[in-house]
Each structure stands twice: as structure tokens, then as C-alpha cells.
KEDRENKOL-690107 format. One record per residue: residue number from 1; residue in one letter; x, z, y of N, C-alpha, C, CB in turn. Coordinates in Angstrom, 3 decimals, always signed. Atoms other than C-alpha are relative to their C-alpha. Last residue first. Glycine has a CB too. Layout:
# KEDRENKOL-690107
k r n.east n.up n.north ca.east ca.up ca.north c.east c.up c.north cb.east cb.up cb.north
NUM A X Z Y X Z Y X Z Y X Z Y
...
# end
This chain:
# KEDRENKOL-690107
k r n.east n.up n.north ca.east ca.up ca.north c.east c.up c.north cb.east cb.up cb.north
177 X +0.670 -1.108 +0.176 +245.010 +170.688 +28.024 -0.046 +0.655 +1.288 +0.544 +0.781 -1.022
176 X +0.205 -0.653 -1.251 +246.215 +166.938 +27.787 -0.995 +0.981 -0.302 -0.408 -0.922 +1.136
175 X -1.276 +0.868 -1.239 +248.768 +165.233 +25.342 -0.854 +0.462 +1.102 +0.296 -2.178 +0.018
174 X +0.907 -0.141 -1.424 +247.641 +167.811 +22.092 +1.031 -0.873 +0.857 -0.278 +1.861 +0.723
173 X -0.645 -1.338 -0.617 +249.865 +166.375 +18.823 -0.937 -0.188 +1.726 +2.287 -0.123 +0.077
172 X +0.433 -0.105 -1.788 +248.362 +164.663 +16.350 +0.608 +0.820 +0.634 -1.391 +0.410 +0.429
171 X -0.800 -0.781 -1.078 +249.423 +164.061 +12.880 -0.163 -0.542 +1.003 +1.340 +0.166 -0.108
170 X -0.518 +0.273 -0.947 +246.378 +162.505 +10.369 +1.576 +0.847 +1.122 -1.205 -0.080 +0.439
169 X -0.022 -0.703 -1.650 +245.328 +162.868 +7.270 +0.615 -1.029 +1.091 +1.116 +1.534 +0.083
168 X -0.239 +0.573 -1.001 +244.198 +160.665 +4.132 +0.015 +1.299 +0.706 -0.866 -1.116 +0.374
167 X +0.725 +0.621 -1.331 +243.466 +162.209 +0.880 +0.837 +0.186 +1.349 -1.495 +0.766 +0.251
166 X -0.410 +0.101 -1.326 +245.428 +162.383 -2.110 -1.304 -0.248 +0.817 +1.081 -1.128 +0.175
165 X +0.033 +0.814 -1.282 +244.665 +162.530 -5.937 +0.279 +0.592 +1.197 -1.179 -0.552 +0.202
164 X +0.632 +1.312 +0.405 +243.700 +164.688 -9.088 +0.014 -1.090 +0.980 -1.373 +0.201 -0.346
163 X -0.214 +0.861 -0.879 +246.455 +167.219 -8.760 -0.672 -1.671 +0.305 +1.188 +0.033 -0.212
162 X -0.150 +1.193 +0.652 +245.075 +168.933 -12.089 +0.536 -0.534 +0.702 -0.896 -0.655 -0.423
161 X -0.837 -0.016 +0.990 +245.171 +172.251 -10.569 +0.649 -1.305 -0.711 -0.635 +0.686 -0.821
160 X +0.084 -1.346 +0.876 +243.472 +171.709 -7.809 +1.196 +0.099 -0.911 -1.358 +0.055 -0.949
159 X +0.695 +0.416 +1.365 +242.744 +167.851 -6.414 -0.133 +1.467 -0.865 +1.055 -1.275 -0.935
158 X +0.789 -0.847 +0.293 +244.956 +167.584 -3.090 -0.815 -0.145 -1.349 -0.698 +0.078 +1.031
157 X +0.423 +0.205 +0.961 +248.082 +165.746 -1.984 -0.971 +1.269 -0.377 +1.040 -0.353 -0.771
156 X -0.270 -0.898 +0.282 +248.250 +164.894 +1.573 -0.349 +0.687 -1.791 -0.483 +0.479 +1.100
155 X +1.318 +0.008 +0.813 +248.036 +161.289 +3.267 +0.696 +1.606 -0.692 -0.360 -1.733 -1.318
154 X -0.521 -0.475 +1.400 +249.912 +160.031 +6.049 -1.148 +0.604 -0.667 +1.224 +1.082 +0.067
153 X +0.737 -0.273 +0.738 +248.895 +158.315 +9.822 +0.409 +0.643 -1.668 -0.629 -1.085 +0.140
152 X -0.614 +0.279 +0.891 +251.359 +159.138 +12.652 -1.064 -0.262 -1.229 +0.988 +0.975 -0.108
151 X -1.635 +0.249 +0.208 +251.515 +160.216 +15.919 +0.286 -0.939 -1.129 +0.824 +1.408 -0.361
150 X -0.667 +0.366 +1.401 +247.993 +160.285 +17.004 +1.393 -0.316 +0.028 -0.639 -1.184 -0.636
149 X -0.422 +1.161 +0.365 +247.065 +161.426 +20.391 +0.489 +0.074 -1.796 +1.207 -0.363 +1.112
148 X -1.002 +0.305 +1.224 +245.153 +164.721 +20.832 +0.487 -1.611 -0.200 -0.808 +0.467 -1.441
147 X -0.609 +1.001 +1.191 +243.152 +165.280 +23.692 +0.900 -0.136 -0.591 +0.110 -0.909 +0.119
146 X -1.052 -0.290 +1.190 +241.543 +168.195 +25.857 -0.162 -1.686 -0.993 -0.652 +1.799 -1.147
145 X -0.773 -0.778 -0.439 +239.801 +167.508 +29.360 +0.929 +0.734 -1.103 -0.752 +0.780 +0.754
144 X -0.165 -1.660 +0.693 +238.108 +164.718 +28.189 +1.017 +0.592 +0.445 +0.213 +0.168 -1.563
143 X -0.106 -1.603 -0.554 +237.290 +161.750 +31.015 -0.246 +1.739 -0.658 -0.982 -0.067 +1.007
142 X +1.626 +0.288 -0.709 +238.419 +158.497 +29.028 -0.420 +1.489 +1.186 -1.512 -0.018 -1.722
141 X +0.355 -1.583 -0.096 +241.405 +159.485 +26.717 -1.104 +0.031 +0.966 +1.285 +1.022 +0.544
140 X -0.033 -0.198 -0.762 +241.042 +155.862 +25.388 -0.646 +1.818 +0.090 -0.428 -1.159 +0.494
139 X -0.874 +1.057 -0.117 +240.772 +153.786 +21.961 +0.921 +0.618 +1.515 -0.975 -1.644 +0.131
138 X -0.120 +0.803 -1.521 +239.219 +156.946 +21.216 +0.865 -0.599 -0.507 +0.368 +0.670 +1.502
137 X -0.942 +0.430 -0.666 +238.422 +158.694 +17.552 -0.482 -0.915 +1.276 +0.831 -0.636 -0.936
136 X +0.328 +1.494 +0.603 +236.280 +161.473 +17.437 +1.343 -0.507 +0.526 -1.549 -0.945 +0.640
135 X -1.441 +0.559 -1.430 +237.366 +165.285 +17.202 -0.781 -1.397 -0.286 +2.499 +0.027 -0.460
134 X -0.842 +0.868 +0.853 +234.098 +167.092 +15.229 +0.603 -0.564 +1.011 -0.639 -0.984 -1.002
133 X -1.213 -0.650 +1.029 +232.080 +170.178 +15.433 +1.363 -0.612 +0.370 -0.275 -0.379 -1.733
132 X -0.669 +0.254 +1.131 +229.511 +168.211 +18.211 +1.109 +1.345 -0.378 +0.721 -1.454 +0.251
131 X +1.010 +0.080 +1.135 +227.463 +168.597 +21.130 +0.138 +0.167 -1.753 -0.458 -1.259 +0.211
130 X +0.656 -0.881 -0.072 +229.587 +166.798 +23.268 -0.811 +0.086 -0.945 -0.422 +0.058 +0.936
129 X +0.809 +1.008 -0.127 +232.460 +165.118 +21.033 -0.821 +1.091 +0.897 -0.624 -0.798 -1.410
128 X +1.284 -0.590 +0.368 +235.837 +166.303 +21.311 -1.396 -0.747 +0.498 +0.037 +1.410 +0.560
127 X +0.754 -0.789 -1.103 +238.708 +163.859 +21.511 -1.329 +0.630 -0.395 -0.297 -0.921 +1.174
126 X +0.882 -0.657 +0.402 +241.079 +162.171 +19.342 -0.632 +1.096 +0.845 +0.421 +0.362 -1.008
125 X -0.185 -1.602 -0.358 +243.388 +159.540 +20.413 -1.182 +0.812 -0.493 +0.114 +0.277 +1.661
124 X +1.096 +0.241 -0.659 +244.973 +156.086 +19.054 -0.598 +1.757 +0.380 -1.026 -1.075 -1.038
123 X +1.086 +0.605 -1.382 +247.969 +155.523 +19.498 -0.874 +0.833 -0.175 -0.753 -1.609 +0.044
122 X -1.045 -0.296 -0.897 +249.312 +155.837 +15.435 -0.412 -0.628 +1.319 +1.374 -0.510 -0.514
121 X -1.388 +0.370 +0.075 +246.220 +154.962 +13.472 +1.009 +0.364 +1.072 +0.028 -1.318 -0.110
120 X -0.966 -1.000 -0.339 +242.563 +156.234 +12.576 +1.125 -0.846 +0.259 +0.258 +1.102 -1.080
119 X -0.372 -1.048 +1.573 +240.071 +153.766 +13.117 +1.334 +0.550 +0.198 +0.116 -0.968 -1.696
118 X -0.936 -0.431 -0.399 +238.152 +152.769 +16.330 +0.548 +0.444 -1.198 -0.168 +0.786 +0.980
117 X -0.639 +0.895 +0.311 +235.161 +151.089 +16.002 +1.500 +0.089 -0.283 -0.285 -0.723 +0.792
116 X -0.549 +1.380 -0.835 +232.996 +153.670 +16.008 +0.655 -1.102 -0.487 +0.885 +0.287 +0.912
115 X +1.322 +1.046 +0.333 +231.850 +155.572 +13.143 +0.265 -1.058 +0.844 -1.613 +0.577 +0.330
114 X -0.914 +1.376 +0.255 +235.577 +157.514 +12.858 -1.266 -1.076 +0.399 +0.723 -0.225 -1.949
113 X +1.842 +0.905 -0.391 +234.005 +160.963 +13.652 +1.085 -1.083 +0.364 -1.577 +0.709 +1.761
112 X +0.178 +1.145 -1.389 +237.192 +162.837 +12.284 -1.488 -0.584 -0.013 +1.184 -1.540 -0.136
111 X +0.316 -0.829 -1.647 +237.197 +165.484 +9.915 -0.452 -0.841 +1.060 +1.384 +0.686 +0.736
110 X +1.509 -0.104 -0.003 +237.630 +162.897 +6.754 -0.750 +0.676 +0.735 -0.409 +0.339 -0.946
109 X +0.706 +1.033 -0.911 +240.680 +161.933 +7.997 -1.145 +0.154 +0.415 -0.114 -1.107 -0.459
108 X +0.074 +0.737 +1.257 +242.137 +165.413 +7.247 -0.843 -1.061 +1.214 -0.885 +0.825 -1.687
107 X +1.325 -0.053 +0.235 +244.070 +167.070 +10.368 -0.549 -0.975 -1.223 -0.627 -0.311 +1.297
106 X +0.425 +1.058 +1.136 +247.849 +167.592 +10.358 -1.642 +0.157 -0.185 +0.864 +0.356 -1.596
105 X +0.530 -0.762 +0.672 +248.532 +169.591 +14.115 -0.059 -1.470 -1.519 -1.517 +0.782 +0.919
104 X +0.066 +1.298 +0.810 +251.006 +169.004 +16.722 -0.578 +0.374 -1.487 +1.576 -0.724 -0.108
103 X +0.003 -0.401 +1.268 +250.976 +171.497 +19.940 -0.214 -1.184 -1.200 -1.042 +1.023 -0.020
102 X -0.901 +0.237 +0.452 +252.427 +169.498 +22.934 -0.164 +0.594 -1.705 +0.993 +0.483 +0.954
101 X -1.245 +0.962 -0.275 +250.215 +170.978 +25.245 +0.622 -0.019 -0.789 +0.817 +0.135 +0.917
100 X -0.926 -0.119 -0.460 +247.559 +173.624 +23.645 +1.124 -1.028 +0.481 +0.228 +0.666 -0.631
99 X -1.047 +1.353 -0.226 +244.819 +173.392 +21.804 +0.445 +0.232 +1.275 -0.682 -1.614 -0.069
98 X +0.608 +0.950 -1.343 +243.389 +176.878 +21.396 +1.124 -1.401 -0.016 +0.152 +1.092 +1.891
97 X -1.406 +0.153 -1.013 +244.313 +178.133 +17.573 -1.000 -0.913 +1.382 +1.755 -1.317 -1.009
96 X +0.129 +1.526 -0.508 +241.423 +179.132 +15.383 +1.158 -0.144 +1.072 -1.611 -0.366 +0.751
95 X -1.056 +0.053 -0.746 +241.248 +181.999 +13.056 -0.153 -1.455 +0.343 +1.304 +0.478 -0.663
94 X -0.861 +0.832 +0.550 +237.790 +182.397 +11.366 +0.887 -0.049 +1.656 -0.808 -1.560 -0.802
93 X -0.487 -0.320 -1.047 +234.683 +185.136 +11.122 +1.698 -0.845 -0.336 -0.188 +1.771 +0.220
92 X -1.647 -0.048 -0.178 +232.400 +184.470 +9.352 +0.576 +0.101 +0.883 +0.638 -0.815 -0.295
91 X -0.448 -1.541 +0.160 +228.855 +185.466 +10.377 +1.897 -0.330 -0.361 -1.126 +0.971 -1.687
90 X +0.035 -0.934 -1.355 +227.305 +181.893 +10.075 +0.304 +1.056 -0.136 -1.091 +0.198 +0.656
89 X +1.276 +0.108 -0.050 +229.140 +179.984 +7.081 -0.051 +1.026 +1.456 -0.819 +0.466 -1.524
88 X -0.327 -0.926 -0.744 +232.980 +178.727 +6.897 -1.793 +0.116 +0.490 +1.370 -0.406 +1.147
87 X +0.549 +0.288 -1.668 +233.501 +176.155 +4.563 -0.215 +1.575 +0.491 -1.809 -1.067 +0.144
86 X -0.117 -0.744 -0.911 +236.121 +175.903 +1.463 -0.600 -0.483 +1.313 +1.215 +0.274 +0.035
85 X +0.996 -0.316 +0.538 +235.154 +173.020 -1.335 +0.082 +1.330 +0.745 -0.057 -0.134 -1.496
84 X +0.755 +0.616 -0.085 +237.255 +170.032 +0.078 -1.310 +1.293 +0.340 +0.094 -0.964 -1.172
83 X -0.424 -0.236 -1.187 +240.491 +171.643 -0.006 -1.676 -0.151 +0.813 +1.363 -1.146 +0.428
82 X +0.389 +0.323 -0.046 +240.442 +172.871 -3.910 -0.567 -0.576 +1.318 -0.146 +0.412 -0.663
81 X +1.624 -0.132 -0.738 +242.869 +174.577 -3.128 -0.281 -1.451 -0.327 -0.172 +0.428 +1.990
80 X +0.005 +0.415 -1.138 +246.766 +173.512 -5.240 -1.851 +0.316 -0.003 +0.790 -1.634 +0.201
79 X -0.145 +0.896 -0.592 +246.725 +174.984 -8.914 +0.010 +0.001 +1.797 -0.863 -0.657 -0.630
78 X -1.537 -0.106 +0.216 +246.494 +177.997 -11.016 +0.883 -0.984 +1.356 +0.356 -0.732 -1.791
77 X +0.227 +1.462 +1.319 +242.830 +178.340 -9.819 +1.992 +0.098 +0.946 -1.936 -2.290 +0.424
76 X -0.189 +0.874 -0.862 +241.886 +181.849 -8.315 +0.745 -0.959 -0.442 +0.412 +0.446 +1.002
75 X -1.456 +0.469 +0.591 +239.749 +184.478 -9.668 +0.637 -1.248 +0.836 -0.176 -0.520 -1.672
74 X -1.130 -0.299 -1.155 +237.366 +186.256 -6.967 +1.554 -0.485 -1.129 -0.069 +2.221 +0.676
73 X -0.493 -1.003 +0.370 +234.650 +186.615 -10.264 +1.166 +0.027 +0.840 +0.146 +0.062 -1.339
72 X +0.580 -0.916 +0.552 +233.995 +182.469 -10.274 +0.666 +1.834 -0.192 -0.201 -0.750 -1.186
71 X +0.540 +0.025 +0.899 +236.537 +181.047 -8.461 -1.299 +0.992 -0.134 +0.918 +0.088 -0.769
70 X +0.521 -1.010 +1.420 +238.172 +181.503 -5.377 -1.037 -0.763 -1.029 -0.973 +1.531 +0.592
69 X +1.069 +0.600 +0.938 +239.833 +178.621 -3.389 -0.268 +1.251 -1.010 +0.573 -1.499 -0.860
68 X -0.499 +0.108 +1.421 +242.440 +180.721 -0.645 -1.251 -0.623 -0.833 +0.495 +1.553 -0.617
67 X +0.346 -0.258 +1.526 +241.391 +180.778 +2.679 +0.233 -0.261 -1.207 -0.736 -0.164 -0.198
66 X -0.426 -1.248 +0.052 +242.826 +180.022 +6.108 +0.041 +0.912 -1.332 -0.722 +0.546 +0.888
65 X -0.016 -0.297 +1.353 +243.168 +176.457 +7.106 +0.231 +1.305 -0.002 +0.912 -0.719 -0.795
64 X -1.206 +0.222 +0.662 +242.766 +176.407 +10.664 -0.134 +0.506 -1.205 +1.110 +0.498 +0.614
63 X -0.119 -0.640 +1.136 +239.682 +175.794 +12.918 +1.051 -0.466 -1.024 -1.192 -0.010 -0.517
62 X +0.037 +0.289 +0.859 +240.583 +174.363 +16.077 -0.128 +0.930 -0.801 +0.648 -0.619 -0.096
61 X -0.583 -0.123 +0.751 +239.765 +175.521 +20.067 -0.014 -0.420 -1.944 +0.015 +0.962 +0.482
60 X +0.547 -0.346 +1.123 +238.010 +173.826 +22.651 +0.893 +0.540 -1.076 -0.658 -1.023 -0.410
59 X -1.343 -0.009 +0.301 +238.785 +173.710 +26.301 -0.282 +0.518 -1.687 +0.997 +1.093 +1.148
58 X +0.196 -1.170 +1.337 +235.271 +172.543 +28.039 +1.401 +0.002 -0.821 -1.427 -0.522 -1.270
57 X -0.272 -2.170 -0.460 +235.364 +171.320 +31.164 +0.626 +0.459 -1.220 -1.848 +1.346 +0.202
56 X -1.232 +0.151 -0.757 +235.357 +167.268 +30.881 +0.183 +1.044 +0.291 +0.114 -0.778 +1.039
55 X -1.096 +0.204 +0.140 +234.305 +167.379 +27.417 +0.753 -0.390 +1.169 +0.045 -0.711 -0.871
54 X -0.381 +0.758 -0.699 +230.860 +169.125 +28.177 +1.707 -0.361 -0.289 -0.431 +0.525 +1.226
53 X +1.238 +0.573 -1.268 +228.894 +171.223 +25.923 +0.661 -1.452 +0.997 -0.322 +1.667 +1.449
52 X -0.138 +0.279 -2.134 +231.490 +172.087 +23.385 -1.359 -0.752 +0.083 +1.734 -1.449 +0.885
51 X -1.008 +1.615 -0.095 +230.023 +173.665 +20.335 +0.545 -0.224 +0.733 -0.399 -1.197 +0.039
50 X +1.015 +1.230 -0.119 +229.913 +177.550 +20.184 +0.641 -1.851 -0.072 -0.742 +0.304 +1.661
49 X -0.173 +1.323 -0.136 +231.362 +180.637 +18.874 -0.830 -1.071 +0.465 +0.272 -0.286 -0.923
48 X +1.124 +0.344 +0.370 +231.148 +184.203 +19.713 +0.431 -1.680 -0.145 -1.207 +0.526 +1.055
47 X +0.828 +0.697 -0.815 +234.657 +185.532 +20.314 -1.241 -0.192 -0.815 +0.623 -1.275 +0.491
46 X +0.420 +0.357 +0.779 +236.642 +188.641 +18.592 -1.136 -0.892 +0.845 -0.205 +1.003 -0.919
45 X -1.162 +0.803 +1.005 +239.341 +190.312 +20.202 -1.088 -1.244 -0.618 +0.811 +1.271 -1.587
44 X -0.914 +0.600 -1.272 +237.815 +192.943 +22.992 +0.980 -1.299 -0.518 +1.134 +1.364 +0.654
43 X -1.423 +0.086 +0.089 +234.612 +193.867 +21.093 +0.961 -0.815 +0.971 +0.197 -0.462 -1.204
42 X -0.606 -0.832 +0.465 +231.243 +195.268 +21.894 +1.409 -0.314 -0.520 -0.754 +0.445 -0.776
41 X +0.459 -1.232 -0.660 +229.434 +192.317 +22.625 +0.613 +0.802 -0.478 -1.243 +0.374 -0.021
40 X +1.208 -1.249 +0.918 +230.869 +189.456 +20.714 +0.201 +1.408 +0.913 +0.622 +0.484 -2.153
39 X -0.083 -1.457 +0.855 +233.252 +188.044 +23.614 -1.139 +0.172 -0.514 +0.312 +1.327 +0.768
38 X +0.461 -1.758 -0.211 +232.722 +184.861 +25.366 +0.224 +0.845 -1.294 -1.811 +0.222 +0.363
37 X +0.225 -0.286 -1.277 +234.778 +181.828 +25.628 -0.551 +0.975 +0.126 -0.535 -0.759 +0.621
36 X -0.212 -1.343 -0.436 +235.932 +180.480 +22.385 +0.030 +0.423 +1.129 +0.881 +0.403 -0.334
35 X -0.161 -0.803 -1.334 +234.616 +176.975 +21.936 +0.036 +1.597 -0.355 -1.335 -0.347 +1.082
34 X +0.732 -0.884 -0.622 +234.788 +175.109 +18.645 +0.126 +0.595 +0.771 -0.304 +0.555 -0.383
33 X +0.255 -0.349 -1.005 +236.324 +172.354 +16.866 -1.153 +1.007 +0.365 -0.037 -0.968 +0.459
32 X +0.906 +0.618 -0.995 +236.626 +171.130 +13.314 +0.419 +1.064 +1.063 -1.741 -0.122 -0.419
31 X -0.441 +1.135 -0.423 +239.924 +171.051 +11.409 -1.475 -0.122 +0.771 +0.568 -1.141 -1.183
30 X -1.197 -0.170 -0.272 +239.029 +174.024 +8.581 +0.358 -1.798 +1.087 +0.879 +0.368 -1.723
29 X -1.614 +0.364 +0.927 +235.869 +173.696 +7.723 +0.871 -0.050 +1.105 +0.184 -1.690 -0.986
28 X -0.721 +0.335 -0.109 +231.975 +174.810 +9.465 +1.091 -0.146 -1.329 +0.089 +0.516 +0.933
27 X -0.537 -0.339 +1.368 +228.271 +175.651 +8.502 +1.417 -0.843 -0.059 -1.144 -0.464 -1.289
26 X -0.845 +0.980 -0.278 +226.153 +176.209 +11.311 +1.230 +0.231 -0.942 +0.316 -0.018 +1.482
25 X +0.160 +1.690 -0.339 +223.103 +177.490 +11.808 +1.244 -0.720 -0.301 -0.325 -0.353 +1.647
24 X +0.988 -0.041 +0.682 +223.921 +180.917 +13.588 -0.404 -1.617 -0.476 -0.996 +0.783 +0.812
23 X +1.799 -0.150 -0.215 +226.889 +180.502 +14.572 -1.018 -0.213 -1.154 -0.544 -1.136 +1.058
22 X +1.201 +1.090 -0.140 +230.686 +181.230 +13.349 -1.718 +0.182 +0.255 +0.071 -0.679 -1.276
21 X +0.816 -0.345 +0.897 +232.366 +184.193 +14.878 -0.488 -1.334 -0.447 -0.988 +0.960 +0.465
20 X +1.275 +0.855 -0.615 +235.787 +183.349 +16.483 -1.213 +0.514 -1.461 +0.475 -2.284 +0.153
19 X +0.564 -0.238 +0.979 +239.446 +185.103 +16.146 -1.615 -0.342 +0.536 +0.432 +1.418 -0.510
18 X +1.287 -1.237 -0.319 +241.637 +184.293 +18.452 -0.754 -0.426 -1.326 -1.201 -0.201 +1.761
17 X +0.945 -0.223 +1.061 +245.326 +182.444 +18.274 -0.880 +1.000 +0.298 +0.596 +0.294 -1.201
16 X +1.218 +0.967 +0.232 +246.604 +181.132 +21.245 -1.274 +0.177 -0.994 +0.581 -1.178 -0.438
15 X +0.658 +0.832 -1.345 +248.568 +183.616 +23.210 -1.070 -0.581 -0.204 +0.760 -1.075 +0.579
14 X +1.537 -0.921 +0.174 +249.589 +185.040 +19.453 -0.299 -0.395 +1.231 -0.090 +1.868 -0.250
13 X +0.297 -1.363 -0.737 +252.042 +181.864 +19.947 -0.769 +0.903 -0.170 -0.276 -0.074 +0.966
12 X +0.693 +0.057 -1.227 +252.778 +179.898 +17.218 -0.630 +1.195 +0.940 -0.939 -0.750 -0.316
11 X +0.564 -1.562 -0.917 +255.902 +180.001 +15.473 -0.902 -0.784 +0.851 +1.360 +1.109 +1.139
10 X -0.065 -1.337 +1.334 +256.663 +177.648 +11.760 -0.173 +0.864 +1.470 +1.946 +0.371 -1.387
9 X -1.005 -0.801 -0.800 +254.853 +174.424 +13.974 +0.575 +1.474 -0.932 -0.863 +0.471 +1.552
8 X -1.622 +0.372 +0.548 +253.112 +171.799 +12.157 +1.128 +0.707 +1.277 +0.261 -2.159 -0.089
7 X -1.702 -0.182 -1.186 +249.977 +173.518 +12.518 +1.361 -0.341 -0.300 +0.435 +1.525 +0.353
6 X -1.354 -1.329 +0.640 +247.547 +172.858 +9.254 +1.117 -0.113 +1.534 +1.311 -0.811 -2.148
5 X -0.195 -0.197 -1.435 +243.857 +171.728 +9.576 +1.358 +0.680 -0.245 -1.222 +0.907 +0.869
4 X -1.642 -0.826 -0.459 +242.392 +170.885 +6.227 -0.310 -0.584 +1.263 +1.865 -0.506 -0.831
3 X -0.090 -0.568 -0.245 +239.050 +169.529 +4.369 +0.694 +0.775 +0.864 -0.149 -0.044 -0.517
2 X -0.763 -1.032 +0.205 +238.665 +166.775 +2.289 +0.220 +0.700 +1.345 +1.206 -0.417 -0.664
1 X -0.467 +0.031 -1.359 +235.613 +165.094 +1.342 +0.991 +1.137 +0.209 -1.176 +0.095 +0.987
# end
């Protein structure tokens, strides 16, 4: 299963970017969702993380590819990340961009909560779940207060060194924040 979250923008604002703790319990990747809203006690930069609670309040920010694939001994493979095999445990601490109007991001398919009926394709929209990590897809922006439309479906090449194959993304760009 693959992994990624990449900003298709070369400037984004420091406005958006914060720095988030992961929870207790909870064992994130790059392209899921999470709320930044309160401060770790004692600092002025660094949030506590949670799920969203409610998707007609709640303004959730993304986890963004950040880490390099180490090896055994902090070595690091000649090749393209392993994309799949980078998560983000409780205590990390990970850069996340707030979704934002108009921002346009490449997410992997395999991120998505697809179970519905709804499968990925240009249209269709991606919205936080309550309760949840993960964007699902909508046929309809329904009453979430952050959504992503699809632009475009494509695929990204991943595998390591060897380039052993592609997996499916998506381009979205936020249409209400």
C-alpha cells in the first residue's frame, strides 16, 4: 500500500504549515488527516493532534511526505522511498499543511476510504470522515466544511531501487475551507 501526500505548489505559505504531535494509539502516513487546534502545553509552535470530530466544524490539516526510507544502521537505499513502508508513530512529530482554498495536492489512492460506491475519478470529491485519519470519496460535498475535488486521476512511480511498479494517485485541489 502506497503512501504519499505531495503539494503541487513550489511556495507554500509558512501561514499553513504547523508542526503536530501524533497520538497516543495511533499510527499515521503521509496523506491522512488530522486536527491542529491546541498547543502541547508548554510550546507556542507545536500542536497536539487529533481526529476530526465533526466535518461540519472541524478544519483538518494533511500529513506531507517528509522522511527519507532508512535502512538498517540509518543507511539509505540508492533508489526512489520505499513509499509504502514510512508511518508516523505516537510522539512524532510531523509537518502538515492546513487545507486551504485552491491548494492542489497528489494523494495515493490507497489513502482514500473508497468502500463506498464512489471510486476515484475526475469530479468526484474527498472529504473527511468523522472519527477517522482518512479523506473518503463523495459523489457530493454534502455538509463538510473542508473538501477537495478531484482534478485528475494518475499514477506515480514507486518500488525503491529496483522501480518495481506504480501506484495510483490522485490530484485534488481544496474547493471549500
Amino acid at each position: 500500500m502506497a503512501n504519499f501526500c505531495y503539494p503541487l505548489h513550489d511556495k507554500i505559505s509558512e501561514k499553513l504549515v504547523e508542526v503536530v504531535v501524533v497520538p497516543t494509539g495511533a499510527t499515521l502516513t503521509a496523506g491522512d488527516i488530522i486536527l491542529a487546534e491546541t498547543l502541547v502545553v508548554g510550546s507556542k509552535k507545536v500542536y497536539a493532534g487529533t481526529k476530526v470530530a465533526d466535518i461540519t466544524k472541524d478544519e483538518p490539516a494533511i500529513i506531507i511526505d517528509q522522511r527519507f526510507e532508512e535502512l538498517v544502521g540509518g543507511r539509505r537505499p540508492d533508489g526512489g522511498n520505499m513509499l509504502e513502508d514510512i508511518k508516523f508513530v505516537a510522539g512524532d512529530k510531523v509537518h502538515v499543511i492546513r487545507l486551504s482554498k485552491n491548494m492542489k495536492y497528489e494523494i495515493a489512492i490507497d489513502k482514500l476510504d473508497n468502500t463506498g460506491v464512489v471510486v476515484p475519478a475526475a469530479g468526484v470529491f474527498l472529504i473527511p470522515k468523522n472519527g477517522s485519519w482518512t479523506l473518503s470519496t463523495s459523489a457530493t460535498i454534502g455538509t463538510a466544511k473542508v473538501a477537495l475535488k478531484i482534478e485528475a486521476v494518475a499514477s506515480v512511480p514507486t518500488g525503491g531501487n529496483l522501480g518495481l511498479g506504480f501506484s495510483g494517485s490522485v490530484i485534488a485541489r481544496v474547493v471549500l475551507a
